[in-house]
C-alpha positions, 0 to 999 in steps of 0.5 A: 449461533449454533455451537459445537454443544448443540451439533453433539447435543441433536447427534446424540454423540460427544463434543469430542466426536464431533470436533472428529468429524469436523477435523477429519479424524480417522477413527469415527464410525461411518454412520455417526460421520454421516450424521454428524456432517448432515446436521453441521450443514443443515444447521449451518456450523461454523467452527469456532477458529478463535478458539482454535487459534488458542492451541495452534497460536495461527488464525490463518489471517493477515492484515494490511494497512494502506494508506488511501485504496482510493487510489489505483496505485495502493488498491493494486498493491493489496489485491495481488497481496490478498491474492497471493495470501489466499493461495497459501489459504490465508485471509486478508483484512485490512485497514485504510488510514486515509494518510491519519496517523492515529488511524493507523495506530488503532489499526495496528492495535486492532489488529494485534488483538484479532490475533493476526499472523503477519502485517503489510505496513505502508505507514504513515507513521515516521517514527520508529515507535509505530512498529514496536508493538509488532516486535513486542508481540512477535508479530512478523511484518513488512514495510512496503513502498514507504520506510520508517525512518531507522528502521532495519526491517523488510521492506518492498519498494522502488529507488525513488530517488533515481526514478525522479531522477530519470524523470526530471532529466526526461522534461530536461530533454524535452528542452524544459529549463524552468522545472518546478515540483509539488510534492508532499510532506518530506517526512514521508520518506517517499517524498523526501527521496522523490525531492532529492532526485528532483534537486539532484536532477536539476544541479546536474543539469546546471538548471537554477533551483528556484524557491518559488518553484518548490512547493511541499504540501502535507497530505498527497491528495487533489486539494493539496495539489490545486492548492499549492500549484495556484500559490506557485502560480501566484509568483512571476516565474511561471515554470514550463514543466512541473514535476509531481510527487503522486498522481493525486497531487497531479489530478489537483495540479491539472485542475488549478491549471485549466481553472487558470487558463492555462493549456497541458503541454502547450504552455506547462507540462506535467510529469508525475508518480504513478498511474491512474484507472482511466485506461477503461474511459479514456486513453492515460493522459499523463507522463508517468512514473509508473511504480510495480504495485501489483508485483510489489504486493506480490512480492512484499506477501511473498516476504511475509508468509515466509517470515509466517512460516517459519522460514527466511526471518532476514531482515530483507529490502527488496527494491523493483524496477519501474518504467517511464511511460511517456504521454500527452501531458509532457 
């Protein structure tokens, strides 16, 4: 790798000159500007910025930590996130947990020592303790779409409880009486909000909460869905609606349904959180929640090159609004 030493070296000029050039310093002769820049592109040069990062403390770059980017719903929050730090000249790097704790962790290690200037966090983790790192090392974050359990910081999300809420009481008046709900683990504070709604739904409606109807997994993903929607299915209360926590959940759902012969909408319906990346393929299928994830990596960037920069260092909870987007699944 070619060094500042080298480019000086072949210039015939001092390191400090050419740390001049390169910063753009105004008292530097034309003719010697000229051939520094000459030789710092032909050789390719690239500045040295953990160096740098020592005197300003800043490496213009901010991670963030999802949970699965497979999914739309996360791979939309860290493109509008990454292009909004871009705007402000930051770089993104992030980290994907594949729902793993100690993932997330060494995430969060890593990153403190690659010496970033902020984090968007959608954490895993449930225990305070995850953060303190951060706080320990001055390091402004932000929480989006899950919470920490405790926790006072910034956080971007929706009313989780109220959208399932809205959603369960849209399959009541669709004349649905036997609701059933595949979520996962409640420690999660997503799901745990998303299960409050859905009993709170069903008392105000006066419809029985059945056991066998509520089913709460670990990880929200396909098998964890196929697989807890055939143990409900297993019990002689076949349910005419199900409400699912996450749209991968629901993909496993849909699949232990067909495999047990049974027909979406005609014999059970499904409503669920979030969207998919069908739309390109074939028309969206299933009744959705449909969370604001591309405004809330704006927003939740927006929060942290604030705190960044010096400015507001509130401790801010922003909650958005989401739509209910009414398909053939229900």
């Amino acid at each position: 790798m070619v060094t500042i030493y080298d480019i000086a070296k072949k210039a015939g000029v001092s390191i400090t000159t050419v740390s001049r050039v390169i910063n753009n310093h105004p008292y530097v002769k034309d003719k010697t500007r000229a051939k520094v820049k000459k030789l710092l592109k032909a050789t390719g040069y690239v500045p040295n910025s953990n160096a740098s990062s020592l005197v300003s403390k800043k490496t213009n770059t901010i991670a963030v930590i999802l949970p699965d980017i497979t999914n739309i719903f996360f791979a939309k929050i860290l493109r509008s996130a990454e292009e909004r730090a871009n705007s402000k000249n930051f770089t993104v790097i992030y980290g994907n947990t594949n729902e793993d704790f100690q993932r997330e962790k060494n995430y969060i290690k890593t990153f403190i020592e690659k010496r970033i200037d902020g984090l968007l966090l959608d954490p895993i983790a449930t225990d305070i303790s995850i953060i303190q790192p951060l706080e320990q090392n001055n390091i402004p974050f932000v929480l989006i779409d899950r919470e920490i359990k405790g926790s006072q910081k910034s956080h971007v999300g929706i009313h989780n409880e109220k959208e399932a809420i809205r959603i369960v009481n849209y399959l009541i008046k669709k004349g649905k009486k036997n609701i059933a709900l595949i979520s996962a683990s409640e420690e999660l504070s997503v799901y745990k909000d998303r299960k409050k709604g859905y009993i709170k739904a069903l008392k105000g409606s006066g419809l029985e909460l059945k056991k066998d109807h509520l089913k709460i997994g670990t990880k929200p993903i396909k098998a964890v869905g196929y697989n807890l929607t055939k143990e409900m299915l297993k019990s002689s209360a076949v349910p005419d609606a199900i409400f699912v926590a996450n749209n991968f959940l629901a993909i496993g759902v849909y699949n232990a349904l067909q495999d047990l012969d049974f027909k979406v909408p005609a014999d059970i319906a499904i409503a669920c959180f979030d969207d998919f990346a069908t739309e390109s393929i074939i028309p969206p299928f299933f009744t959705s929640i449909i969370q604001p994830a591309s405004k809330m990596g704006t927003v939740a960037m927006e929060l942290l090159l604030n705190k960044i920069e010096g400015g507001d260092s509130n401790r801010k909870k922003i909650y958005l609004k989401s739509k209910l987007s009414v398909r053939r699944s229900t």
